[in-house]
Every structure is written in structure tokens, then in C-alpha cells.
N, C-alpha and C positions, 0 to 999 in steps of 0.2 A: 409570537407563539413561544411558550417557554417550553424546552427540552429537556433540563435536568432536573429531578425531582431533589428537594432540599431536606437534610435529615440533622438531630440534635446529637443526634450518633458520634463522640469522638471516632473519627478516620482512622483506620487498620492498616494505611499503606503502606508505614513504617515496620509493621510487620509480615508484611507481602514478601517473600524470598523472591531473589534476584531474576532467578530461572525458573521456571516450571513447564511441564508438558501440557499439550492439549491434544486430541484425535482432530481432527481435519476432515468434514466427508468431501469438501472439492479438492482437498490436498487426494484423496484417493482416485477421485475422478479423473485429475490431471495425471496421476500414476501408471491409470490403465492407458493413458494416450499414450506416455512415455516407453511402458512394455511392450505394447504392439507395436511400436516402430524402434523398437531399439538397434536395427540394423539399417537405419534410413537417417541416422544422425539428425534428429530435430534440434530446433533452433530457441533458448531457449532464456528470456529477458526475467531478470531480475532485480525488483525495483527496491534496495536496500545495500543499504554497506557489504562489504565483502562478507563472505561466509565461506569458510574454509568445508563444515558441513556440506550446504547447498551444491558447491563447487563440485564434492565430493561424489556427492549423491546423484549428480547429472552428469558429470563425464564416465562414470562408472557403467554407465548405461549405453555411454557412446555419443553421448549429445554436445553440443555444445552452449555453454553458458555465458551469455553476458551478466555485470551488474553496475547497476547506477543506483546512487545513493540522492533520488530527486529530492526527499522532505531536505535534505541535507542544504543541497543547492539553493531550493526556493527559500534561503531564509538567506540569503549572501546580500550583506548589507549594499551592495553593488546595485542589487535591482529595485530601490525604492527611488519612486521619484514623485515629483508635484504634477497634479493632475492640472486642470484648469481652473480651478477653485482653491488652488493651492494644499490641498490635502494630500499626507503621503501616502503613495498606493504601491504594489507592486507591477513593475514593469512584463505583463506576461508575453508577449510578442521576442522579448530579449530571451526571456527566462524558454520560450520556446525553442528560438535559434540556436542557442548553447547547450540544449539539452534534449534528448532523445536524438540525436542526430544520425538514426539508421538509415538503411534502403530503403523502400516503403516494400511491405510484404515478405520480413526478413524471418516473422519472428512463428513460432507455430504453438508459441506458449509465452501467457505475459502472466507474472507473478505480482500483485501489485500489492499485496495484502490489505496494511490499513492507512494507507497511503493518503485516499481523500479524506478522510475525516482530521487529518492530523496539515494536510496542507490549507494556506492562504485558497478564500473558496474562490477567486479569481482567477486561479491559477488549475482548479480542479478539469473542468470541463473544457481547456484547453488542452490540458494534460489526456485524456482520455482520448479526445480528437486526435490527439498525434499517434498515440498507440492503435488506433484503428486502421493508421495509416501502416503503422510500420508492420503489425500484424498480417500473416496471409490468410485467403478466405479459408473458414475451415476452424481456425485459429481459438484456444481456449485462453480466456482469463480470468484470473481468483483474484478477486477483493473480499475486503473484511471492513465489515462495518460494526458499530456500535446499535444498541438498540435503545429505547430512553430510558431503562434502564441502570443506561450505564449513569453516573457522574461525569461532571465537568473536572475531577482530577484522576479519569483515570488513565494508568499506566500506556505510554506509549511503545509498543515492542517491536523487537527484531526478532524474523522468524527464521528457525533454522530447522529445514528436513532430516528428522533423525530415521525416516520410517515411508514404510508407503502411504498411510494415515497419520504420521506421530508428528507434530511441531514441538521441537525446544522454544521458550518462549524468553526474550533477554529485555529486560529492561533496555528501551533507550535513552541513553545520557548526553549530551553536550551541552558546548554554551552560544546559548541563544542569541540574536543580535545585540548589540547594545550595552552584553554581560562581558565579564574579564573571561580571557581562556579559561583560569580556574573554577570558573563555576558553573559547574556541568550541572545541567537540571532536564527532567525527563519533558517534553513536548506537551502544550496542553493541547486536547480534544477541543477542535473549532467550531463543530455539529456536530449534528446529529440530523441523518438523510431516512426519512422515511420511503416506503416501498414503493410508492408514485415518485420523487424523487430518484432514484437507484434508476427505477425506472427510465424516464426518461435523462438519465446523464448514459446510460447506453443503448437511447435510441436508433439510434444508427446499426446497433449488431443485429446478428440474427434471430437469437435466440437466447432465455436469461433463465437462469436456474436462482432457485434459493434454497441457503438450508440457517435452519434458525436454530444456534448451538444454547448450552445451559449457560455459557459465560455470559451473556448480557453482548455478545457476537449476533450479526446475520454474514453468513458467508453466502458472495454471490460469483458464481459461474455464467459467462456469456461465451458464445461464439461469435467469432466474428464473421 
């Protein structure tokens, strides 16, 4: 099945600005959860590098924030190994053990943004599974997914709550496995998960919301 549509279009990326805004409608939905219990200290996972923002914006409230930088981890040249065929794959059972390691039923918001599209897809639906775990029943999570729209170079970001709808949008940089420290380069898009897809990668929740933004975004809201 081919996902990205091909164009003779010289690429604009280079002139994409570092940071830009976007409105959020599950970033609002997850807002009104955060208001109505802002005297009940909700518990509150976020799955991306530190954000001094995010930090900001949820203990101001009264909550409490975790964060874990998983695409970060799942690329740690540590978890590749030979399979039985001798091909290198990623070790996800390891990459499970070392990573999410909450209570089960800690969390009452999991921010995940675009998290699956940009991780090894081995590693996706393991990942999900644990967050189901660790979330309590009730529990909201926001992913962002791509639509086919997008391209295979586009920009992979870190998302920072300036707002109760508003995301600051940051390019993500590092250096990928294999690359010297120095050469930080932004994550390539691994898929693209259509709606039956989405679909059943959070089988298991209760209930799944969509909203389909103008960026070439599906934002999806589940309970768990």
C-alpha cells in the first residue's frame, strides 16, 4: 500500500520556522478535565522531552506531571538485536521493562502526541498496551497522527501547552542511531495509520474520539 503521495514540487522545509502555533481541539478537551478537578490533583503523563511550558501549565493547576521522552529511548542502540533469521529488530519486551515503569492505574491523562507515527511500529502497540495499564479507568489520552497527506519528510515536533487550546510547535532534532552526537537531524514519519488502524491500536479503551485538523493532523482522544 503506498502512503505518501510524490510531488516534483522543490521541498519548503527549509523554509518552515522552527516554532509555530497550532489550536488543539483534544488539547481543549483534556483542558476542561484538568479545570474541573483542579482541586483533586490529577495525575498527569507526558510522553516527550521536558517542557518547562507543559510543567508550567499543569502544576499551576495543581497537578502533577510526569515526562518521558519514549521516541528518544526507542531509538537506544542498546535495544537492537538478531532475531532468528539474523535480522536486526528492536528488542520491545526490554524496551518495555525500562520504560513506562508506573503503578498500573496512576495516570488520569496520558499525552502522547505523535508519538506512534514517528516510533519503530514494533514497539507501537506494546507501547499503548502499557499506557492502558498504567492509566486509571476514566483516563483521557491525545495522539496526533498524520493523515496521507502528510509526506514521508514531514517535520517531527515537540509539543508545548501555551494555552488551553494553543500548542507551540518545536521542531525535533537529535542524532539518530548510528550518526555522530553532532548531527542532529529531525525523526522521519515511519506511517501513516488510517482510521480502522487508530482504530483498533486502542481497542481495548472505551471510547475514541476524532478530530481531523487543516495540518494534514488527525487528533484522536480515547478513554480508557
Amino acid at each position: 500500500m503506498k502512503f505518501f503521495r510524490s510531488s516534483s514540487k522543490p521541498t519548503a522545509a527549509a523554509a518552515v520556522p522552527q516554532k509555530r502555533t497550532r489550536r488543539s481541539s483534544g488539547m481543549a478537551e483534556i483542558s476542561r478535565l484538568l479545570n474541573s478537578n483542579s482541586g483533586d490533583g490529577l495525575c498527569v503523563l507526558d510522553l516527550g522531552s521536558t517542557s518547562a511550558n507543559n510543567i508550567r501549565f499543569f502544576t499551576d493547576k495543581g497537578h502533577k506531571n510526569y515526562s518521558e521522552d519514549l521516541l528518544r529511548s526507542s531509538l537506544d542502540p542498546a535495544l537492537r538485536i538478531q532475531d532468528s533469521e539474523g535480522n536486526w529488530v528492536v528488542d520491545s519486551k526490554t524496551f518495555i521493562s525500562e520504560n513506562l515503569v508506573y503503578e498500573n492505574a496512576q495516570f488520569d491523562v496520558v499525552l502522547c502526541w505523535n508519538l506512534p507515527d514517528y516510533m519503530e511500529e514494533s514497539l507501537v502497540k506494546p507501547t499503548i498496551d502499557r499506557l492502558w495499564s498504567v492509566m486509571k479507568p476514566g483516563g483521557l489520552l491525545l495522539a496526533f497522527f498524520h493523515t496521507r497527506d502528510a509526506g514521508p519528510d514531514s517535520m517531527c515536533y515537540r509539543y508545548h501547552v501555551t494555552g488551553t487550546d494553543v500548542l507551540e510547535m518545536q521542531e525535533v532534532k537529535f542524532a539518530l542511531p548510528g550518526r555522530p552526537a553532532s548531527d542532529k537531524q529531525s525523526p522521519r514519519l515511519q506511517r501513516v495509520f488510517n482510521n480502522r488502524h487508530i482504530e483498533n491500536l486502542f481497542r481495548d479503551f472505551a471510547s475514541i474520539k476524532f478530530f481531523l485538523a487543516r495540518d494534514a493532523i488527525r487528533e484522536v482522544l480515547v478513554v480508557r
